[in-house]
N, C-alpha and C positions, 0 to 999 in steps of 0.2 A: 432728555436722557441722552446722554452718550453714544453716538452710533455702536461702538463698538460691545459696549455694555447691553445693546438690546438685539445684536448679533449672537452675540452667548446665549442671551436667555430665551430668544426664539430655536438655537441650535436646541438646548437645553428640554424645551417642550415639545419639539419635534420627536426627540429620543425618547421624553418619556409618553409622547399619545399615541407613535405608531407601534409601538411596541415593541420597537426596534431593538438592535443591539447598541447599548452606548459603549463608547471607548471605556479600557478602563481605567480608572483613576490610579494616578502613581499615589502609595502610602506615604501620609507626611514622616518626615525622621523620626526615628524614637530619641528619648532623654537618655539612655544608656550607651549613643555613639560616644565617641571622644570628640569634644569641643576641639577645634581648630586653635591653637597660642601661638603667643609671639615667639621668635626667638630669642634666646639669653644674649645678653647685653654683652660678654665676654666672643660667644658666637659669632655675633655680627662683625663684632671688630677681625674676630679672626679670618672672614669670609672678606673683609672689606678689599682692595686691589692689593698688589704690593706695594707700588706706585707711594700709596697712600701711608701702607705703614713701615716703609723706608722714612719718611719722612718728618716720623715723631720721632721727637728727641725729647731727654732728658735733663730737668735743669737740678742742680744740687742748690741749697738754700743759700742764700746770700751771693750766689753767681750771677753775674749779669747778663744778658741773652740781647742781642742784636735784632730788633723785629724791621731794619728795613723794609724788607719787602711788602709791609702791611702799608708803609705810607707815615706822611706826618700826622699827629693828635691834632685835632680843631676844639678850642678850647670854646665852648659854649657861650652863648651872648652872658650866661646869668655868671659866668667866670668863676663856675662850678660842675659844668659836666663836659666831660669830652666825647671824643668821636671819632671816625675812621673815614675817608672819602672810601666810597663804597667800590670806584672802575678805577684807585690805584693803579693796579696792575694792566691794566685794557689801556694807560697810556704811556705815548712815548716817553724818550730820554728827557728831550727838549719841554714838552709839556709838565713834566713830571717835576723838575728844577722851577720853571714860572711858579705852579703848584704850591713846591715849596717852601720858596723866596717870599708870596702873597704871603701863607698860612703862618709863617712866624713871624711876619708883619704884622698881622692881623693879633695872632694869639697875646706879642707884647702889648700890644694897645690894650685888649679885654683883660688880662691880668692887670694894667697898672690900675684900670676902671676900678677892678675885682677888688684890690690893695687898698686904694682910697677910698672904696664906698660910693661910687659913684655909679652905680651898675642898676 
């Protein structure tokens, strides 16, 4: 048995053989409190930093949008799914160009696989 669990229940019997006064027990909650919720999804955004919502922007349809800053796409071995190098940003100038230069190395190679059937 659990020391702690035979601690309780010798407190337990102590309170009720000597006649003692026991503590009194806190009442568990009733089902008429209000349940704690989340907040609304429109809320959150509005609480989020400014930082943050400075820097949604809007794209209209057929406009082209610049995603630099995410990095090049890495075109998947199966020359069907892509992907984003995850510390982009965490590297330098110099690192970021080598980065690059590999990754559309690489992606022509798995596309021409992808093309011929070779994959």
């Amino acid at each position: 048995m659990n020391i702690l669990v035979a601690l309780a229940m010798a407190s337990v019997a102590t309170c009720v053989s000597d006649g003692a006064m026991c503590p009194p027990v806190e009442p568990a909650p009733t089902a008429a409190a209000d349940p704690l919720s989340l907040p609304a999804p429109w809320d959150a955004v509005a609480s989020s930093s400014t930082a943050t919502a400075q820097s949604v922007q809007s794209v209209a349809i057929g406009e082209r949008k610049a995603l630099e800053h995410l990095g090049p796409m890495v075109l998947g071995r199966d020359g069907r799914s892509y992907s984003r190098i995850k510390n982009w940003a965490a590297m330098g100038a110099a690192e970021q160009n080598r980065t690059r230069r590999v990754i559309l190395r690489r992606n022509a190679a798995r596309a021409k696989k992808a093309h011929t059937g070779t994959v």
